[in-house]
C-alpha positions as CSV (number, residue, x, y, z in Angstrom):
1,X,-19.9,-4.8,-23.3
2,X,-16.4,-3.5,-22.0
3,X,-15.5,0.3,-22.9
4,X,-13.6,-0.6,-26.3
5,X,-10.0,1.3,-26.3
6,X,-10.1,1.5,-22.8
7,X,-7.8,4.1,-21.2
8,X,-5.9,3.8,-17.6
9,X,-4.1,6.3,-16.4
10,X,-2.1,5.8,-12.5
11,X,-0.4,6.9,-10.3
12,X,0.9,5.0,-6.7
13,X,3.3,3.2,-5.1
14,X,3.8,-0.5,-5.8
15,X,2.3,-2.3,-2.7
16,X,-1.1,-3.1,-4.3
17,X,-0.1,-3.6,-8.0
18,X,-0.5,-6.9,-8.3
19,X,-3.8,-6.9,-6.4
20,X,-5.0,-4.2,-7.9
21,X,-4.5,-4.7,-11.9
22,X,-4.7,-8.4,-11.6
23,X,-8.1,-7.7,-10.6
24,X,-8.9,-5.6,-13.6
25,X,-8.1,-8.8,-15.6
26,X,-11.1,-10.1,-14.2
27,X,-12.9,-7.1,-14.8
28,X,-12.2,-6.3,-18.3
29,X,-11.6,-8.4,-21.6
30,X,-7.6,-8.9,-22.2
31,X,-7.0,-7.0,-25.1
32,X,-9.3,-3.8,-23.9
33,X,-6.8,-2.1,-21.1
34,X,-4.3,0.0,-22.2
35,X,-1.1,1.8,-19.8
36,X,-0.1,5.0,-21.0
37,X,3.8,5.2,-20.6
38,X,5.8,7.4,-18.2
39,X,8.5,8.4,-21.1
40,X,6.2,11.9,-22.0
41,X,3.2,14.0,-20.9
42,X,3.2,13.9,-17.0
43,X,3.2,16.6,-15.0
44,X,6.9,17.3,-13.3
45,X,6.7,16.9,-9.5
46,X,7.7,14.4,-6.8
47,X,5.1,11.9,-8.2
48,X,7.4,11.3,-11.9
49,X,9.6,8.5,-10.4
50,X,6.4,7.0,-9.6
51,X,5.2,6.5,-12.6
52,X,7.7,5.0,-13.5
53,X,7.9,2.2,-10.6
54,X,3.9,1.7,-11.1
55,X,4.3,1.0,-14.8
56,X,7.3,-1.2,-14.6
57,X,5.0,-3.1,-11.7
58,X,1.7,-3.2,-14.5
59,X,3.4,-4.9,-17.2
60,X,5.1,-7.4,-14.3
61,X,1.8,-8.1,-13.0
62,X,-0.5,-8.2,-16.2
63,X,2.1,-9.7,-18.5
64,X,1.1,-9.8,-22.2
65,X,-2.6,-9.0,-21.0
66,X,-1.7,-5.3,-21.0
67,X,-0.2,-3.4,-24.2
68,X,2.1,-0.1,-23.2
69,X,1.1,2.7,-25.8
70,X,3.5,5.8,-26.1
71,X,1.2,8.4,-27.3
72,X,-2.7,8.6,-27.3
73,X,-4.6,7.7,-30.5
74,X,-5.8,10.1,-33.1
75,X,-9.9,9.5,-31.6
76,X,-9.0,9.5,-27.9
77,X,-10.0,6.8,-25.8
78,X,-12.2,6.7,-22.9
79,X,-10.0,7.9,-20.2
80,X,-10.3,6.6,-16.3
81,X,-7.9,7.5,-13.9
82,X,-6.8,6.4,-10.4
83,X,-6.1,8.6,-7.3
84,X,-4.1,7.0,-4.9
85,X,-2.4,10.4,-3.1
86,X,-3.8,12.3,0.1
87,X,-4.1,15.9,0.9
88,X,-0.1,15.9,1.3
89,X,0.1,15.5,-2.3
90,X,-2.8,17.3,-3.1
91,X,-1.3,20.2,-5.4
92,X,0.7,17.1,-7.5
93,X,-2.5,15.3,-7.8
94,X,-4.5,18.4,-9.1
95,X,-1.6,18.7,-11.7
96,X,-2.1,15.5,-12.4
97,X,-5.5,14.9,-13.2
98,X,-5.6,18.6,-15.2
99,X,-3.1,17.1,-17.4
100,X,-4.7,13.9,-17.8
101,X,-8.2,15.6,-18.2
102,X,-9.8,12.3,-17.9
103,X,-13.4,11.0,-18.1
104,X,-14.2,9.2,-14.7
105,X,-11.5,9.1,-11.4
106,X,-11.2,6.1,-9.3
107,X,-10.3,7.2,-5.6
108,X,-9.0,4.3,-3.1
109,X,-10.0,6.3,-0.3
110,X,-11.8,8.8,0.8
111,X,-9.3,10.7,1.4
112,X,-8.0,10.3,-2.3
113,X,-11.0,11.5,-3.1
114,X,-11.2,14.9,-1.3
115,X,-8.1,16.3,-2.9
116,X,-10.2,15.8,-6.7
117,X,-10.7,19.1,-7.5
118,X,-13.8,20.4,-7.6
119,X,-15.0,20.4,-11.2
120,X,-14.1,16.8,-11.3
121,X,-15.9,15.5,-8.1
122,X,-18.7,14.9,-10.3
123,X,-16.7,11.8,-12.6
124,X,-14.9,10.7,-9.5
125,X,-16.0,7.2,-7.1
126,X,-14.1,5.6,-4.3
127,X,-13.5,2.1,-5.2
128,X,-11.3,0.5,-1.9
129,X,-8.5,-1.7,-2.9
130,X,-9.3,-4.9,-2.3
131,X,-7.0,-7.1,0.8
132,X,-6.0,-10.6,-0.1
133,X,-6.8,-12.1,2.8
134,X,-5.5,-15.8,1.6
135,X,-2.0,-14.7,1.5
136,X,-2.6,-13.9,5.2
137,X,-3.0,-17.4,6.2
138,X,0.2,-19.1,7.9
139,X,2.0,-22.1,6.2
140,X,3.6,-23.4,8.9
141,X,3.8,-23.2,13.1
142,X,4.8,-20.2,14.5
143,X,8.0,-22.6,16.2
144,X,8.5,-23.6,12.4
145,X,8.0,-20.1,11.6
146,X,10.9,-18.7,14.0
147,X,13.4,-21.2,13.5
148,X,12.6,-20.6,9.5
149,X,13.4,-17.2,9.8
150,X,16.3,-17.1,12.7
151,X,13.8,-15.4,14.7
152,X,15.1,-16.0,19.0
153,X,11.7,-17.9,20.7
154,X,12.4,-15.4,24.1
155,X,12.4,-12.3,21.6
156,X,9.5,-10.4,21.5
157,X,8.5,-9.1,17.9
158,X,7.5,-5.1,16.7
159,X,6.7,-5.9,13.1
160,X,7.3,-3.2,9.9
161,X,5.8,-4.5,6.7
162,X,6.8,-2.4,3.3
163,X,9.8,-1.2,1.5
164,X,12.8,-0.8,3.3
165,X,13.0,3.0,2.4
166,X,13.7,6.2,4.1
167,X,10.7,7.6,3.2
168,X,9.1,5.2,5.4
169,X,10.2,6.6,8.6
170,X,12.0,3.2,9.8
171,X,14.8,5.4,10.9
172,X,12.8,6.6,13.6
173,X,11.6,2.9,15.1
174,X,15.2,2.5,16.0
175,X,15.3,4.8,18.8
176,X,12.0,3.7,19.9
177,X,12.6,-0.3,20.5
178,X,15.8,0.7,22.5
179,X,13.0,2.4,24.9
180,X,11.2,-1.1,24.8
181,X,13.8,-3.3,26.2
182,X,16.4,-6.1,25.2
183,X,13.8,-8.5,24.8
184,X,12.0,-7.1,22.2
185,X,13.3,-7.0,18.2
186,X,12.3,-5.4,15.2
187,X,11.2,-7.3,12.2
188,X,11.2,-5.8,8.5
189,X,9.4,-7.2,6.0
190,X,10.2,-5.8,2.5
191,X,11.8,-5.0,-0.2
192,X,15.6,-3.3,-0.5
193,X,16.0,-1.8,-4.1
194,X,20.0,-0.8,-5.1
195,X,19.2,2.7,-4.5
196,X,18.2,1.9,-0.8
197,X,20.8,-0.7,-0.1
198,X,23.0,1.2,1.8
199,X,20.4,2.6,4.2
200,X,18.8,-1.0,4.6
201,X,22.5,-2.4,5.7
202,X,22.3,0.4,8.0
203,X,19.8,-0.9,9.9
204,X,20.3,-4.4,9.8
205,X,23.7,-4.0,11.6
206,X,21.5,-3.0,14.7
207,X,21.7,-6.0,16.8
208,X,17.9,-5.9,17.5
209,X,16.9,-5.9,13.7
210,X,16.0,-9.0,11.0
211,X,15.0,-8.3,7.9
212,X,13.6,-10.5,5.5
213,X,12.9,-10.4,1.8
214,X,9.3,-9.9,0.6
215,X,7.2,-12.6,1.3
216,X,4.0,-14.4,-0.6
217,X,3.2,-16.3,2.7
218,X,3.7,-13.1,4.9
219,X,0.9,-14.3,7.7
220,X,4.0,-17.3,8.6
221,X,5.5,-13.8,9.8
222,X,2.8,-12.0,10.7
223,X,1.6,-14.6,12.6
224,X,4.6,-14.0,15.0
225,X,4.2,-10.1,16.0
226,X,3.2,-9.1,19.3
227,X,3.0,-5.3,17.3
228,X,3.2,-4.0,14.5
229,X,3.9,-0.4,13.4
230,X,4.2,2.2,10.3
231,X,5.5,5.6,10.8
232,X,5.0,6.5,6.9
233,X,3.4,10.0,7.2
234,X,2.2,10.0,3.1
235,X,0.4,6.2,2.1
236,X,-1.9,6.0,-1.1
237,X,-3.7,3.7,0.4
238,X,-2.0,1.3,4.2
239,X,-2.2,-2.2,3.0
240,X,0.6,-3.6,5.4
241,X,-2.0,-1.9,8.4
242,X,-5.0,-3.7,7.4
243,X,-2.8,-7.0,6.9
244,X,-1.4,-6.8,10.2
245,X,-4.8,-5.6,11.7
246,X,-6.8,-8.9,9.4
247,X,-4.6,-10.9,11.6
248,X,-5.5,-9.5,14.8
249,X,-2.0,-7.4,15.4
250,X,-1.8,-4.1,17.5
251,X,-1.2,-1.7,15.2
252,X,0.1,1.9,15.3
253,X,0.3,4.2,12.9
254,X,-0.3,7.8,11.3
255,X,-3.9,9.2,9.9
256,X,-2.9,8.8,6.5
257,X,-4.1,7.2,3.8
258,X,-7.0,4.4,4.5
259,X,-6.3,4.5,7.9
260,X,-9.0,7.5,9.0
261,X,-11.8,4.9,8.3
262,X,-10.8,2.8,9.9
263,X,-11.9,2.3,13.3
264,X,-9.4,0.6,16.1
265,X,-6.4,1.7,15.0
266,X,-3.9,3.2,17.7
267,X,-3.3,6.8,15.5
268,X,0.0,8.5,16.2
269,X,0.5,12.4,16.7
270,X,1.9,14.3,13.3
271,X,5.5,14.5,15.6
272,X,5.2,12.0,17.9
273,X,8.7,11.7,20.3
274,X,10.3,8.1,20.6
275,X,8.8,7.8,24.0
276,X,5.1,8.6,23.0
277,X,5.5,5.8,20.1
278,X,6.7,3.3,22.6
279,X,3.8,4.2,24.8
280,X,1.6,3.5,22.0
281,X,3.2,0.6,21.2
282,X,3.1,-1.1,24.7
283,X,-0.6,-0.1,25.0
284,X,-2.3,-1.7,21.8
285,X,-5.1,-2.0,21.4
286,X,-7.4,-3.4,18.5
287,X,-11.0,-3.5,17.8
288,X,-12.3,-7.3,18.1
289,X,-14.9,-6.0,15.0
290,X,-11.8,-5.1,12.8
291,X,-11.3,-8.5,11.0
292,X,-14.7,-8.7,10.1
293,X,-15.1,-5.1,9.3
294,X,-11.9,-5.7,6.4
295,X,-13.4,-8.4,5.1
296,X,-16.1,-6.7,4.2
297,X,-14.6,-3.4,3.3
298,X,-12.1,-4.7,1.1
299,X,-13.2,-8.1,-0.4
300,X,-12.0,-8.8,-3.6
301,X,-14.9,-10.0,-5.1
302,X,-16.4,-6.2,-4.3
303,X,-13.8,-4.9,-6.0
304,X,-14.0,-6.2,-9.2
305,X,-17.9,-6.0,-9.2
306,X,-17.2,-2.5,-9.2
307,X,-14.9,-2.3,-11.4
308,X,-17.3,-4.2,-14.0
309,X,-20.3,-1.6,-13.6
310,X,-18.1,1.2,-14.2
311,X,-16.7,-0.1,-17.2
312,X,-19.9,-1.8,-18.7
């Protein structure tokens, strides 16, 4: 039998939200997951808006299943919490989970993991997010796919995947496909929130830029890219890596996040210049064992058998 009164606490970004807590559906009865609120009790930091964003994205992805509560009950609840930051939010995190002073801690990586403080290590377990691979799968022709999304067939395609946000370095790819040449364009795939409007326009007035809206079928895009790149320096977790990666795409990126176990990734210097990205860019390279190695790693069907034993 389920925990009764069962107690989530998070924190994270909203890339694997829906994944991730439609999951726990599975995993749990309806009625016995409860989201504490961002309106009181977390620690103040950089992390704050993000509770907000992660419990807007819980109630959009859980509907009626979950119930918001405001304040603890009188007889606490059992309390688990998840750890999605890395040791660049380590000192947040630590506030975090001192505040929260909960029972067990679910890390998605192992690097979530290490920044637990010490006198917690002992209630925390690194359960991967899980990849949904059938998402991945095109819809359509890649010709289909191109004249779709107004994508030129002699154009070839560096890929971004994510929020169209400052904070994830696309500002800096810019510079780095002009070193690529005229026949090579950058496609963004992601979300533009009001606050971020004016820095996506930005960059989609660059002649060498398309940007299109947040897809369910993203592998009729992915499909397309000849490479694929994040220069986010602080991920919870790199599900747009392991997507492109699942679908066989050269891949560059920073050691953040998932990414440091995971082998056959091309990994970035901290301060890389424009011309060592594009090197890196122009050399992929990816493991031929990687698609396997994700399906394994991150299968959904793992990650809600987990989920069960810890909360049964």
């Amino acid at each position: 039998m389920a925990v009764p009164g069962f107690f989530l606490a998070t924190h994270g970004g909203l890339g694997g939200t829906e994944t991730y807590f439609g999951g726990l559906i599975k995993a749990v009865p309806n009625d016995g997951i409860y989201c504490r609120s961002p309106a009181n009790g977390y620690p103040k930091g950089n992390g704050v808006h993000l509770y907000r964003q992660v419990t807007t994205a819980i109630l959009w992805a859980m509907g009626r299943h979950m119930r918001p509560i405001e304040k603890r009950r009188r007889t606490r609840p059992y309390t688990i919490s998840t750890v999605h930051g890395g040791v660049r939010s380590k000192k947040w995190t630590q506030q975090y989970i001192k505040a929260e002073k909960p029972d067990k801690i679910v890390c998605v990586s192992q690097e979530a993991k290490s920044v637990v403080p010490s006198n917690y290590q002992n209630k925390s377990v690194v359960i991967y997010n899980s990849i949904n691979t059938d998402r991945l799968q095109p819809t359509m022709s890649k010709a289909d796919a191109r004249e779709k999304y107004g994508i030129p067939d002699d154009k070839k395609i560096l890929l971004y995947l994510g929020r169209i946000n400052k904070d994830k370095g696309i500002h800096n790819i810019l510079p780095v496909l002009s070193l690529m040449g005229s026949d090579w364009i950058l496609v963004m795939v992601g979300a533009v929130y009001p606050e971020t409007q004016e820095y996506a326009n930005s960059l989609t007035q660059h002649s060498q830029v398309i940007h299109i809206p947040p897809l369910s079928e993203v592998g009729d895009v992915i499909q397309l890219a000849d490479r694929s790149i994040s220069l986010s320096r602080q991920e919870g977790f790199g599900y747009s890596v392991l997507e492109t990666m699942y679908m066989g795409v050269p891949t560059v990126t920073f050691n953040v996040g998932i990414i440091p176990e995971i082998p056959g990734i091309r990994i970035l210097p901290w301060k890389p210049t424009s011309h060592q990205i594009a090197e890196q860019i122009l050399d992929g390279h990816l493991s031929t064992d990687i698609k396997q190695l994700i399906e394994k790693k991150f299968s959904h069907e793992d990650f809600i058998e987990q989920w069960k034993q810890l909360l049964v």
